[in-house]
C-alpha positions, 0 to 999 in steps of 0.5 A: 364317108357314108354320105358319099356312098348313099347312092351307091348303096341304093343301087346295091340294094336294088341288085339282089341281096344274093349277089350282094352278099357274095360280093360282099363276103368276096371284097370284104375277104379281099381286103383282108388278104391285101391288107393283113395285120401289120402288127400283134395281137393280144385278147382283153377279156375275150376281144381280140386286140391289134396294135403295133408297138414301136421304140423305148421309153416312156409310153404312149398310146395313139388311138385313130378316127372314125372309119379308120386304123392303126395304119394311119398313124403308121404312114410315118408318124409312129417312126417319129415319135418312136425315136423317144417312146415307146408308141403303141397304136391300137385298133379301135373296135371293129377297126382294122383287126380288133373285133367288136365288143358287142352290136349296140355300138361301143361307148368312148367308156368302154373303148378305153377300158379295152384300150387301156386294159391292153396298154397295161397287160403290155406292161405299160400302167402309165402313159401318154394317150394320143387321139385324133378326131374320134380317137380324141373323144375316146383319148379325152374319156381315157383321162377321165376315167383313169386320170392316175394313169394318165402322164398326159393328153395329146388331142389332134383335130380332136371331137371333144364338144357337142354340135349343132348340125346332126350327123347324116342319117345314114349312120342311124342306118347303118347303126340300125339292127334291120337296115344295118345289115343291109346297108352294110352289105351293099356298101361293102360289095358295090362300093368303087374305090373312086368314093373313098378317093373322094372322102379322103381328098375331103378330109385332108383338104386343102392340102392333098393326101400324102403320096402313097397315102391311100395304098399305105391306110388300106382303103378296102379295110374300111369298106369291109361290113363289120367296119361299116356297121362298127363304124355307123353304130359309133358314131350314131352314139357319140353325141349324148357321150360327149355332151355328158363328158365335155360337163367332166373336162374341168376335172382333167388336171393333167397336162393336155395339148391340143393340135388343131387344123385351122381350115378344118371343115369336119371337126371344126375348132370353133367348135370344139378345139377353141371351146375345149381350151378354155374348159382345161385348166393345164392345156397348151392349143396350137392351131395350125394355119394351112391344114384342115383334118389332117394335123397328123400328117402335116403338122408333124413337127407340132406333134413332135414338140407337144409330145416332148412337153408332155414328157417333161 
């Protein structure tokens, strides 16, 4: 997404930082407004956490993507799956209304051990923990560090091995403590809707975004500064953390599925889902013709079957 808003953000710039800041501190104000919390709250050691907790029986936790929330497990599949589970979906930090745990950019580390703090001061010690793309990464060092606790691992169009290809350098930017403010702040005050329109047509390509799909996942939430900035430092960081865990996936003894979109162009499965399936020693890969980054929206059924499998 910050690739797409490039150009943007230089005319922003151009513009003043005054009127950039108020309009900024406007939209940003907006969105909140538009898009409240859907869910609960609960502090982990000073953050303030939001998830949204569905169903009975066994748990399982579902961890979003890069620039995203919980509503985009909550667009329907959070009602599936809550048919037999007790489903909790989180908001990463600095995501949708958890806040952030500090300004260097939080690691895959870190992220689950607030994630699954909160999971067990809900009364959930042990569960199944989902994750699509970014919030595969953080799903995969959720196992690794707590393994015990973990029943097993759901990885949809998941991160989980290093690239060759680096990142657009606009996330360095916006992980950048000078031009991070900066950039932040004209993104999140000049940026049109039509720019989001455009990365999400991308992401779920070749299959269009669901109807009602952009009004339900609340775009102006990812355009808000603290998500921007969040979002930049994160993603700026992950490479070195998943070429130091990807070395720890043989340890993972506990059942993992991973679902995959074949035609997915943002995280590709030759290189990390087809690689990933021959690292685990107890995994079930199922990669789906026709969709790209998306499973979880068109592969729901797939979903649904690993999850019982993982409940077994």
């Amino acid at each position: 997404m910050i690739r797409k808003l490039a150009t943007t953000a230089g005319v922003a710039l151009a513009l003043g930082s005054g009127v950039a800041s108020y309009k900024s501190a406007r939209n940003d104000a907006r969105a909140n407004r538009d898009y409240p919390p859907s869910g609960r709250f609960i502090t982990i050691n000073g953050t303030r956490v939001h998830y949204v907790i569905e169903g009975s029986g066994p748990a399982l936790v579902l961890i979003h993507g890069a620039g995203g929330n919980l509503r985009d497990f909550t667009f329907g599949l959070v009602q599936k799956l809550a048919v037999k589970h007790t489903v909790i979906a989180f908001d990463r930090p600095g995501h949708g209304f958890t806040g952030i745990l500090h300004d260097k950019g939080e690691t895959l580390a870190e992220q689950a051990l607030l994630l699954k703090a909160a999971t067990d001061a809900l009364g959930y010690p042990r569960a199944i923990v989902a994750g699509y793309s970014f919030g595969g990464a953080v799903a995969l060092r959720w196992a690794l560090d707590y393994p015990a606790a973990t029943q097993g691992v759901l990885l949809m169009n998941a991160v989980s091995n290093p690239w060759v290809v680096p990142p657009s350098k606009l996330y360095a930017l916006a992980a950048g403590p000078l031009t991070g403010p900066l950039l932040g702040t004209a993104l999140s005050a000049f940026a049109p809707r039509s720019l989001v329109e455009e990365t999400l047509t991308s992401i779920f390509a070749p299959n269009p975004a669901p109807e009602g799909y952009l009004e339900h996942i609340g775009a102006p939430l990812t355009l808000r500064k603290i998500t921007l900035r969040a979002n930049g430092r994160q993603v700026h960081g992950l490479l070195p953390q998943i070429e130091e865990q990807s070395l720890r996936y043989p340890e993972l003894q506990m059942p993992v599925e991973i679902i995959h979109g074949a035609e997915d162009v943002t995280v590709p499965p030759s290189i990390h889902a087809d690689v990933l399936s021959k690292q685990l020693p107890n995994v079930t890969y199922t990669k789906v013709k026709g969709v790209g980054h998306s499973v979880h929206h068109y592969a729901q059924d797939e979903i649904l079957a690993a999850v019982q499998r993982l409940s077994r």
